[in-house]
N, C-alpha and C positions, 0 to 999 in steps of 0.2 A: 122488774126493771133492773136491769145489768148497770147501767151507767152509775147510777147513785152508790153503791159499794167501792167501783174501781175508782170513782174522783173519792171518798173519803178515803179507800185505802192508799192511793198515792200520796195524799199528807201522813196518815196516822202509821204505818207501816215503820217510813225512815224517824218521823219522832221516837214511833215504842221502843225502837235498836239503842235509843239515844240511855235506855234500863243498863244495856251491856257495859256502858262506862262505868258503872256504879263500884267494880269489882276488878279488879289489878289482874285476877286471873281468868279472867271473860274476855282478856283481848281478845286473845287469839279467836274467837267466837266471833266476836266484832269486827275484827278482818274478813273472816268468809262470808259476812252476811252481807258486807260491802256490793257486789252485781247482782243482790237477791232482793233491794229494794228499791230501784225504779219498776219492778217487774208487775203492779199493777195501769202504773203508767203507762206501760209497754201494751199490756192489754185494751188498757181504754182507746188509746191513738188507733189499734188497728178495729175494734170491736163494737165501742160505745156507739151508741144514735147521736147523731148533731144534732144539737138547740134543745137535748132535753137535759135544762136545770133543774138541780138541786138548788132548792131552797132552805140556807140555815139560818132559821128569822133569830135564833139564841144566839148568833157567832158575829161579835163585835158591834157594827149598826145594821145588822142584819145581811147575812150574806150571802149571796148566789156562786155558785160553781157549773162549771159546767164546758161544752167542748162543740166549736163547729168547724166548718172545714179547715179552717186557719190553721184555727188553735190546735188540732187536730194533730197536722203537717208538724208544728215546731215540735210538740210532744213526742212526737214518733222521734225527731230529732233527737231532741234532747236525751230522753229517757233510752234511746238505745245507745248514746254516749256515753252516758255514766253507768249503764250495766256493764260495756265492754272495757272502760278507762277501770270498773271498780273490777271485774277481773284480771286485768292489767295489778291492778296496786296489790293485789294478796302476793304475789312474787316480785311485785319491787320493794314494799316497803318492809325496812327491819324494825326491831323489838324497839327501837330508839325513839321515843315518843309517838309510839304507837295508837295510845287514848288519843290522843289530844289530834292524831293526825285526823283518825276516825268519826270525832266527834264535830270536827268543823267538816269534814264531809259530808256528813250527814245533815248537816244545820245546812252549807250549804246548798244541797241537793233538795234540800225542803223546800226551801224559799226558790229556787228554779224551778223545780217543779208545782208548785202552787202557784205562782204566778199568771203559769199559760192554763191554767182551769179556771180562775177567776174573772168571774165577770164583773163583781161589785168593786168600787173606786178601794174601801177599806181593807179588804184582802187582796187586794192585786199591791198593793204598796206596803203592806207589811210583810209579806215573801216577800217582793221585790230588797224588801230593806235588810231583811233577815238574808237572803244570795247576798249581798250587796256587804256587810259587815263580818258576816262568817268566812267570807273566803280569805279575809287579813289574817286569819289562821293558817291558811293553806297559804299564802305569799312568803310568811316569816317562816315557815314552818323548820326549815333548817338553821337557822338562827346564828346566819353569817353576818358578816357586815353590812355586804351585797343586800340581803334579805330583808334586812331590817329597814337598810334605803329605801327599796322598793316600795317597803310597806307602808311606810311615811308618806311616801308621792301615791299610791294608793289611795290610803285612807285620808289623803286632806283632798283627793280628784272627788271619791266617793261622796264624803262629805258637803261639798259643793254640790257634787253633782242630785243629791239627795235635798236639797235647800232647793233648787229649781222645779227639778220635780215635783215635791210638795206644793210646792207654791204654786204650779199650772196646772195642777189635776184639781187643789180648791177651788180653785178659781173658774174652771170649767163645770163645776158640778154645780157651785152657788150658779152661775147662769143656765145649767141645764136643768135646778132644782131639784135633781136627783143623783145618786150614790151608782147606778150603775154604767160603767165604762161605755153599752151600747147607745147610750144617750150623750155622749160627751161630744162625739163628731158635728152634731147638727146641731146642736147649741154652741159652739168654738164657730160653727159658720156664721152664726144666726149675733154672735155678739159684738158691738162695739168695739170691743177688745181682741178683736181676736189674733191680730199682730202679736201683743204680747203674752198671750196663753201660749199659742204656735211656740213663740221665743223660748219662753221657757221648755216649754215641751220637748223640744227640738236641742235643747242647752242640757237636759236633764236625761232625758235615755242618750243623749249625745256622748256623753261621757263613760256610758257602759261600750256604746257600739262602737267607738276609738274615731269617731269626728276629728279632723286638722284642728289643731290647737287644743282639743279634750284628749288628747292620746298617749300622752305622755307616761303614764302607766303601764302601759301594753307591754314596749319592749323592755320595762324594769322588771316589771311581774312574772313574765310569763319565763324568761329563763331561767330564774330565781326557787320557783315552786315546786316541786316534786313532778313529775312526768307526769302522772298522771290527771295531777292538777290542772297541770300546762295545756292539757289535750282538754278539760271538760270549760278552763277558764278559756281559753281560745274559740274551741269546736261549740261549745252551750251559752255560754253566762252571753258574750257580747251580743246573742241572737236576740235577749232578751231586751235590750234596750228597743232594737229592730221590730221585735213585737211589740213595744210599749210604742211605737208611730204611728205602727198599721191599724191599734186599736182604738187609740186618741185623735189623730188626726183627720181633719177634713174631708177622707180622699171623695171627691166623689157627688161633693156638696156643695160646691163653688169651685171655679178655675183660681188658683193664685199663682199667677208666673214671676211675680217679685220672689216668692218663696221656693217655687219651682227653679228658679234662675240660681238660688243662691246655693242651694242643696246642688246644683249639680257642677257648679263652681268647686264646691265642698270638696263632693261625692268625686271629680277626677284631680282636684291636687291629693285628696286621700291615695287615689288607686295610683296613679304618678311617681307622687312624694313618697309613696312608704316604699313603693320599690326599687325608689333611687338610692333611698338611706339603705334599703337591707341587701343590696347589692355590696356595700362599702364593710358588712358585718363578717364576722368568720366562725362566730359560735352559732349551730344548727337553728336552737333554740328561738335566739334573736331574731336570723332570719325568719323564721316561721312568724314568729311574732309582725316585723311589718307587712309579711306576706299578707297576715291576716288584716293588717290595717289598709292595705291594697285591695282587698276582696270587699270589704267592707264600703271602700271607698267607691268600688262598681253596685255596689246594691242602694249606696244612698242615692247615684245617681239616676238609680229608676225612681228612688223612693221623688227625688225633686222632679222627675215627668208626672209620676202620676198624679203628685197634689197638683200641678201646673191645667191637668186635662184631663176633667172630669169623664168624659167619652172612654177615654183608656184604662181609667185608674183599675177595673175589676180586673181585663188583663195584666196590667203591669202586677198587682196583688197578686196574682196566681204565678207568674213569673220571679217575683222575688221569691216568694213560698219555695220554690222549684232552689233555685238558687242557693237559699240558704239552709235547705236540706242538704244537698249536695257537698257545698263549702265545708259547712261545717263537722260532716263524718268524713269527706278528706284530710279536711286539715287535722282532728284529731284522731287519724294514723300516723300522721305525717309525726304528730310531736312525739306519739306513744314509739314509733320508730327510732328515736333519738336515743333510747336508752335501751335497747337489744344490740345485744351480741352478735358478732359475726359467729360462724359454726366454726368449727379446727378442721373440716374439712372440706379442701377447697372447690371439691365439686358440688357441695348443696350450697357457697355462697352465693350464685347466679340467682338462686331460687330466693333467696334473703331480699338480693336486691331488686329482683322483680320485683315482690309484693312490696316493698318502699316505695317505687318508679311509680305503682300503678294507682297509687291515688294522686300524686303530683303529676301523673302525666292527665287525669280526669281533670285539677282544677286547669291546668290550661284551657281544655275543652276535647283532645281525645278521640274521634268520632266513635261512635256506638257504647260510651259512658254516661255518666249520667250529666259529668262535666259536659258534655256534645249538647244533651238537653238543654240545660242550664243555660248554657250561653247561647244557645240559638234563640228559646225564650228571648233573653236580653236584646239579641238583635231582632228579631220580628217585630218586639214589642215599643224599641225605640227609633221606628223609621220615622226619620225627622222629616217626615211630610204629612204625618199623623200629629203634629204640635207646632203651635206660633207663639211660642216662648222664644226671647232671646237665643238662648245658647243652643236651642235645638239642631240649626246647621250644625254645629260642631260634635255633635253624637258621634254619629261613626269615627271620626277619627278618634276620638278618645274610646270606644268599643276596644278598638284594633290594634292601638299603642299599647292598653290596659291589656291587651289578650297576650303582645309579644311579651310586654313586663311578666306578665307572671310567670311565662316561661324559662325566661333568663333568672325570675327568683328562683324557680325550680331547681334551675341547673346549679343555681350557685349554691342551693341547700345541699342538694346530694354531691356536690365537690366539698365541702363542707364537711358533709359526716363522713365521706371517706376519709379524708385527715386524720378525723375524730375519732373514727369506727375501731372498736375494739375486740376481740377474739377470745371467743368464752364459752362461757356456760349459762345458760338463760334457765330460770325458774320454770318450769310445765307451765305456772297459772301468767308468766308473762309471753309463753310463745300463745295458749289460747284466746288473751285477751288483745293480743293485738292482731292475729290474726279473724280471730271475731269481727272484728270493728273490721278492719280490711273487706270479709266479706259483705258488714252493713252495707259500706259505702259503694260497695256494686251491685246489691242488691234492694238497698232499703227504697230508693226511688219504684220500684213498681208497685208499693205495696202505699202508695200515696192514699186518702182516702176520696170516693166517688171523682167528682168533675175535677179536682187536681189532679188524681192520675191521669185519665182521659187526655187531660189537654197537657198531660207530661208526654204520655207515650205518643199524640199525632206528632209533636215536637221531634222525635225517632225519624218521622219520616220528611227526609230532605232529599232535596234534589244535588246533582254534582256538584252545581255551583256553588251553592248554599255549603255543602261541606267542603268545599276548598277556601270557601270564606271562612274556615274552622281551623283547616289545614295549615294554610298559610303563615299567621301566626307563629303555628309550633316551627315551622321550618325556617324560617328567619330568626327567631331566637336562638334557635339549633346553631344555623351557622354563626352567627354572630358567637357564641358561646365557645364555637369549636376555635375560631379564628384567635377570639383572644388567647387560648389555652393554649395554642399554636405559637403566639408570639409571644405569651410569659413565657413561655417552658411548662414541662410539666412536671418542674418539682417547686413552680411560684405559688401559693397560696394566697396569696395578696392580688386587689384586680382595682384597688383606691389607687 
């Protein structure tokens, strides 16, 4: 049995590296083994059999591991972001607190990646908590002023956001009388309470996925942190809250359109709100940051259909999966891009800014990307004549506002880093690690596993009108982008 090796190597692997800090001159050792330790995890996501647990009746209150298609999908995420962010950091990062950069790496990368293998309540939440407190390492880590702020509104968001949590996953198990997570959904149906399990639940991974009013971390954090932090804290960590819904929550067990309403109330002032603020922004970074609180803000809003309409929830499940694959090895190119060098020769620049363009032009949606997939999913899946929940009439238009926003975030990013963009010399291990991940994010979607790919790739085929419903979007944002830059000038930087 292959599975049982690669879910314990994927914890024990980044722990043992955790020896290399022991020794002032084993850094450098502990640099390069940085993209050579999600690399069981990499294996498991494409490799392992779904639904065959490991059993570790010795580990905490007895603990299951183990990987199905979901779980599967985020891992393949995850695990190929932080291989290609950790060959990104050997050529960004210097001798200058080097241990201490490595070692919240790795802590953090642990508890990320143990999370989406766990199935029992007691190790899904202690990796959760262990991602959740190690990455304040990686926030301060340059130990500005800036930094230390950030760190503050971090860990008092985390903080909170970790009291809720606790509090709704007890509280579900004492009513499902059991410790593990696939029992918690239909006991949360089946309970008296299940308003305020939901509440917390919904209040407690809320705060990792950047929920309106939980978000306030995001744009402190993520420009503050080392790149390569920025791309695995954006592209990884927030997807984890996103998993902690799909595997806690109701879908599927009862209709709630109170909840379903409210989530998507949420879900489009997130996608709305965060790209009217990161419109107003001029540091790359920032932007990227509400960008991702924008993207976030379209996936809660499937996440509120599907609890809303139990008929849907499996596709709408398979469509966020898609999505937040997708999203998230876009966006962390998009941040690993923020800190490469233009070339001194201006004819390989075009070729620079091609591969920058072409994951921001996939989260738009792109056609024949994986962003095209991703958001046509989205639309299939929420034709407001398949739901009689309140806000359901109002889907598409919030789809198709949320498609143009992203595009005007786009453009405002890459005006942005032009400003910013600097002409150098790039480290070897930072042209491969960002170009790595660049190929991910074009190619990690066909390599989905079984029925997720399946109903990724019929997704591929659409009809004209279906991709001008794609189209459209990008070209209204386009002009609208061009019009303004037309009438600042193009030497305005400013667009507040």
């Amino acid at each position: 049995m292959i599975t049982a090796p690669l879910l314990l190597m994927t914890v024990i692997l980044p722990l043992a590296s955790l020896l290399l800090a022991l020794r002032p001159r084993w850094q450098e050792s502990y640099r390069y083994s940085l993209p050579l330790l999600p690399l069981p995890a990499i294996l498991a996501s494409l490799i392992a059999e779904p639904h065959d647990w490991l059993e570790l009746p010795w580990l905490l209150i007895g603990g299951v591991w183990g990987l199905d298609e979901l779980r599967q999908s985020f891992l393949l995420l995850t695990s190929l972001l932080w291989a290609t962010a950790g060959i990104f950091a050997i050529g960004y990062l210097n001798t200058r607190k080097l241990r201490a950069f490595c070692v919240f790496w790795t802590l953090t990368l642990t508890g990320n990646l143990g999370l989406i293998i766990s199935v029992d309540l007691a190790s899904f939440y202690s990796f959760f908590a262990l991602m959740t407190f190690a990455a304040y390492g990686l926030v301060v880590h340059d130990g500005t002023d800036e930094a230390n702020r950030a760190g503050r509104v971090y860990l008092a968001m985390a903080v909170a956001g970790e009291m809720a949590l606790l509090t709704g996953l007890l509280m579900a198990a004492h009513q499902a009388d059991s410790t593990l997570l696939t029992e918690l959904p239909g006991a949360i149906a089946d309970s008296e309470r299940s308003g305020l399990i939901i509440a917390f639940l919904v209040s407690g991974f809320g705060v990792k996925a950047g929920l309106p009013i939980l978000h306030f971390w995001l744009p402190l954090a993520h420009p503050v942190a080392p790149t390569p932090a920025s791309a695995v804290l954006s592209g990884a960590m927030i997807k984890a809250g996103l998993l902690g819904w799909l595997v806690t929550l109701p879908f599927g067990e009862l209709p709630l359109p109170a909840w379903g309403n409210m989530l998507v109330v949420l879900g489009a002032t997130g996608a709305l709100g965060g790209a009217i603020l990161g419109l107003k922004e001029v540091r790359p970074k920032t932007i990227l940051a509400y960008s991702s609180i924008s993207q976030m803000g379209l996936i809660t809003l499937m996440v509120g259909a599907a609890i809303s309409n139990t008929a849907q929830a499996a596709t709408l499940l398979s469509a966020i999966a898609l999505y937040a694959l997708h999203h998230g090895l876009a966006k962390g190119c998009l941040f690993l891009s923020t800190a490469v060098e233009l070339p001194a020769e201006r004819r390989f620049r075009w070729l620079v800014w091609l591969l920058i363009g072409l994951p921001g032009l996939s989260l738009a949606g792109l056609p024949f990307t994986s962003g095209a997939a991703a958001k046509f999913a989205m639309k299939d899946s929420l034709k407001p004549e398949q739901y009689d929940f309140a806000m359901a009439e109002y889907l598409p238009l919030i789809m198709s506002a949320g498609a143009v926003a992203t595009m005007l975030l786009i453009w405002r990013f890459l005006w942005a880093l032009h400003q910013s963009a600097r002409t150098g010399h790039n480290h070897p291990f930072k042209w491969l690690g960002w170009v790595a991940a660049t190929v991910c994010s074009l190619v990690a979607f066909w390599f989905l596993p079984g029925a997720w790919s399946e109903a990724g790739h019929s997704w591929f085929a659409v009809t004209s009108s279906e991709g001008w419903s794609l189209i459209w979007p990008i070209a209204l944002a386009t002009a609208i982008a061009g019009a303004w830059w037309f009438v600042r000038g193009r030497n305005d930087t400013g667009i507040s």
